[in-house]
N, C-alpha and C positions, 0 to 999 in steps of 0.2 A: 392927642399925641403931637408935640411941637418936632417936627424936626429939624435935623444938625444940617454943616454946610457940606461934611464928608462922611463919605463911606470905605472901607478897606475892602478893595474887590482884587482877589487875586495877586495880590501885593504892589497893587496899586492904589492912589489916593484921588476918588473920582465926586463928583457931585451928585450928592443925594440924590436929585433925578436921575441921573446918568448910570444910577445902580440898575441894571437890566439885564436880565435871563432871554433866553431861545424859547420860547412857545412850546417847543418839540423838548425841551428839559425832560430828562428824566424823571427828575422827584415829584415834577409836578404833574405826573403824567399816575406814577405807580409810590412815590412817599419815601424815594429814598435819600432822605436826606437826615442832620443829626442835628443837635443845635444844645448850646448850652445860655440859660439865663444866669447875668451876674450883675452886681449892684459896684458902683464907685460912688463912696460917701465923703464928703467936705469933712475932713481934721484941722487939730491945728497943724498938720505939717501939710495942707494942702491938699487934695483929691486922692484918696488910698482905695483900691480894689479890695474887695473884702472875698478874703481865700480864692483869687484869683486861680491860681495854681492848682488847685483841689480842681475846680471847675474846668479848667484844659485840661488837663490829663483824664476827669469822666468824659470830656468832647474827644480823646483822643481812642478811648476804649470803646465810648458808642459805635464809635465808626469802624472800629476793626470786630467789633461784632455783626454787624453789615457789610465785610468785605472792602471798608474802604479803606484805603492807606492815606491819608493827612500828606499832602505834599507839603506844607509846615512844619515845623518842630513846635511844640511849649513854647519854648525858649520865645522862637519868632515871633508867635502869633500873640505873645507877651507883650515883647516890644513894637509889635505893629501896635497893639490893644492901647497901650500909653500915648504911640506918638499922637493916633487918632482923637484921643482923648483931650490931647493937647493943643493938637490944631484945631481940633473944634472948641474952644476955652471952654468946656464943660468943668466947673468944679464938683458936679454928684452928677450922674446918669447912670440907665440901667444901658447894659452891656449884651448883645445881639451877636456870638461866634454861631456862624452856621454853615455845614460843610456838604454837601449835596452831588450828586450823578450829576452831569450836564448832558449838553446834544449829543447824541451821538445814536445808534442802532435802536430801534426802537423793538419793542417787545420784552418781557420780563428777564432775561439776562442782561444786568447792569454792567458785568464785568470789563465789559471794551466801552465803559462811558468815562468822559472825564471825573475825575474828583476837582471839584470846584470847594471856595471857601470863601466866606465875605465874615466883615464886622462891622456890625450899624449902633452906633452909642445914640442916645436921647434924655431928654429929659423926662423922666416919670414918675408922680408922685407916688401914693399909696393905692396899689392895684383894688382891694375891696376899702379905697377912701378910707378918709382920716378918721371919719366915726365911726369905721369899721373896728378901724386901729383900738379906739380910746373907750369904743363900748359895747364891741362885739356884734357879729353879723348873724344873719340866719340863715340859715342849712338847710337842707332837702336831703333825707336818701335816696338817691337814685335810685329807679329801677332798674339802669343800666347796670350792668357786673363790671368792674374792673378786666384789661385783658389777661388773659392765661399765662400762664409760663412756658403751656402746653401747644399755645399757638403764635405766641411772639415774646418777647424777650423784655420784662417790664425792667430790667434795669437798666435798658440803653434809653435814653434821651432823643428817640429818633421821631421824625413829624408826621409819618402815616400812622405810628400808634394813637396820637394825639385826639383821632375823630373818634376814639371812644371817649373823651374828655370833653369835646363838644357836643357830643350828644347830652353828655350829661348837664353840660353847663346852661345849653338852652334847655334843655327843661327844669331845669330850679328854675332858669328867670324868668321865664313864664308860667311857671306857678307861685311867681311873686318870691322868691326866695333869692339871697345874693352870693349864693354856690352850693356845691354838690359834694355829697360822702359817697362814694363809691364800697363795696362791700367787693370783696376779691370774689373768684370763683367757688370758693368753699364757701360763700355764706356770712365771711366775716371780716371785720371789719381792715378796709385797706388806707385808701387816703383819700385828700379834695380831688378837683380836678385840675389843679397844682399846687398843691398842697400835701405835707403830711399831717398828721391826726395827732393829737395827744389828749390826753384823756387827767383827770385830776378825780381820786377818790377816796375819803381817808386820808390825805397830806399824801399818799403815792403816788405818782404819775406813771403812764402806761403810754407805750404807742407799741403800733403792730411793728412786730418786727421783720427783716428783709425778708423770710419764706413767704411773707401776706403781698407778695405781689407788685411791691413800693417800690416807687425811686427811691436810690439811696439818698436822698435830700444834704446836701450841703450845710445846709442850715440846720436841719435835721440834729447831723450829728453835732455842730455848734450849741443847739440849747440842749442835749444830753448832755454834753461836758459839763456847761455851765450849772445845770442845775444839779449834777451831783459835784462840783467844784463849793455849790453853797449849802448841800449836806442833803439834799432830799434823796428821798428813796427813789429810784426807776428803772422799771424794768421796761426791757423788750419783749414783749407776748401778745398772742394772738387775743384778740377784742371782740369781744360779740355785740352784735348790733346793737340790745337793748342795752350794755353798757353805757352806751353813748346816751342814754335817755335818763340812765341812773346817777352819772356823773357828778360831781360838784363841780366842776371847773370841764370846758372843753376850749382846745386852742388848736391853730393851724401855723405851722412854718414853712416859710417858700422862700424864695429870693423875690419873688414882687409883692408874695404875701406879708413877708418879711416874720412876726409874729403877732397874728391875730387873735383874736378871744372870738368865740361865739358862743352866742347868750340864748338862741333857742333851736333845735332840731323838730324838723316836724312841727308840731302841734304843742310840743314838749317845751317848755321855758327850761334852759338852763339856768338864767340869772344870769346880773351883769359881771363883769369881769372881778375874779377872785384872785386873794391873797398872793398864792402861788404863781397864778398868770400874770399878776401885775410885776412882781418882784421879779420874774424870768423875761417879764418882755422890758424891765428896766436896764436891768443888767446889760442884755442883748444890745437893746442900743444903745449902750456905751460902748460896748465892745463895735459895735459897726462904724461909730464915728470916732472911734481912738480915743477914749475918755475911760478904760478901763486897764492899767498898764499888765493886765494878766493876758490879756489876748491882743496884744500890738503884734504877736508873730502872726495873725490873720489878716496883719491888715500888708497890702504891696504899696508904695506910694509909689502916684503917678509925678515923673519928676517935671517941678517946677518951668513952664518957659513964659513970657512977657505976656501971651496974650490966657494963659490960666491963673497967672499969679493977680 
């Protein structure tokens, strides 16, 4: 991880080191905090947030699903997102809004803690590497469960859900594998551990749909569009795990995952990156670097100043 020379803390513009929490922090103490991941990719009209908007406004709903009110607007945390991006000459980084309880009263009533908010932009390549990208990764099913609906809230983006994610994530990597399929509480199938799922079988694609548990992935709904924009069949339905064994093609969408292929589950060979996956993750990244004029309304450009240009 390289990092930047600033960070956006509270609507200030401070030095990366100089980014620092209270010990006694809330979230760090009980997880209440929200956080949204987003990508800024090099065009040719210079560094453009990709569904930037989409992305604040889920940071804006995690948090009011945790009782926190955003002392920012969109709007603001938009334009701070830019100038940051600016001052720090980033033409691509991946994008860090995270909004959190500070010091204040300790014990599980959050309510009388501050609402704090920062944004750390950096450089960072492909989260499971380039030859993750270009020939597919391999899997582990967790025996971890996805969490509940019944005990926490899987559509908010908040960071104490998240150690269900690291549980899973260190055990694929330590059984050699370079991520995790979590299975929801019923049994079936949900998503990575930042990742969603899509499935290829018969020229149809499948991923679980929002009851199974999932973030609603940003990206997500970006290659559903796309791929029925280029005529495939897809639906949203629940997945059973041996599906994922049965597959012809399996793929993962994230903001760091961006769209991945994975070539074997288990023990199980998928095979290297198919027809459908290639032609969906092509597309995609035209659309992410402004090279596809169908999806230019996803992209925000960051505007131009001497030291990004």
């Amino acid at each position: 991880m390289k990092s930047a020379e600033l960070i956006w803390l509270n609507g200030e513009f401070v030095p990366w080191e100089d980014a620092k929490v209270h010990v006694l922090t809330h979230a760090l103490h009980y997880g209440t905090a929200v956080f949204e991941g987003i990508r800024a990719y090099e065009t040719q009209r210079g560094p453009a947030v990709f569904r930037h908007r989409e992305h604040l406004e889920r940071l804006q709903r995690s948090a009011r699903f945790y009782y926190m009110e955003l002392p920012y607007s969109v709007d603001e945390l938009r334009a701070a997102t830019h100038e940051l991006i600016s001052r720090n000459g980033l033409r691509s980084c991946y994008i860090r809004p995270i909004a959190w309880r500070g010091f204040g009263p300790m014990g599980l009533n959050p309510l009388d803690n501050p609402v704090e908010v920062a944004i750390a932009v950096w450089e960072w390549g492909a989260y499971l590497g380039e030859d993750g990208k270009r020939n597919g990764i391999r899997a582990k099913i967790s025996s971890w469960r996805r969490i509940s609906p019944e005990s926490l809230i899987p559509h908010a983006k908040a960071t104490g859900q998240y150690l269900n994610s690291v549980l899973a994530k260190i055990e694929s990597l330590k059984a050699g594998y370079d991520e995790a399929i979590l299975l929801d509480h019923r049994g079936m199938v949900c998503e990575g551990t930042g990742e969603n799922v899509f499935i290829v079988r018969d020229g149809v694609i499948a991923t679980p749909p929002r009851t199974a548990s999932i973030l609603e992935g940003i990206n997500r709904a970006s290659v559903i569009e796309i791929a029925r924009d280029l005529g495939f069949e897809l639906v949203e339905r629940d997945i059973a795990r041996a599906e994922l064994l049965l597959a012809d093609e399996v793929f993962l969408t994230g903001t760091a995952a961006e769209l991945t292929p994975v070539r074997q589950i288990d023990d199980i060979e998928i095979g290297p990156p198919g027809p459908v996956t290639r032609q969906l993750q092509q597309v995609f990244d035209d659309a992410l670097h402004g090279r596809d004029p169908r999806y230019e309304r996803w992209l925000d450009p960051v505007p131009i100043t001497s030291k990004t240009a």
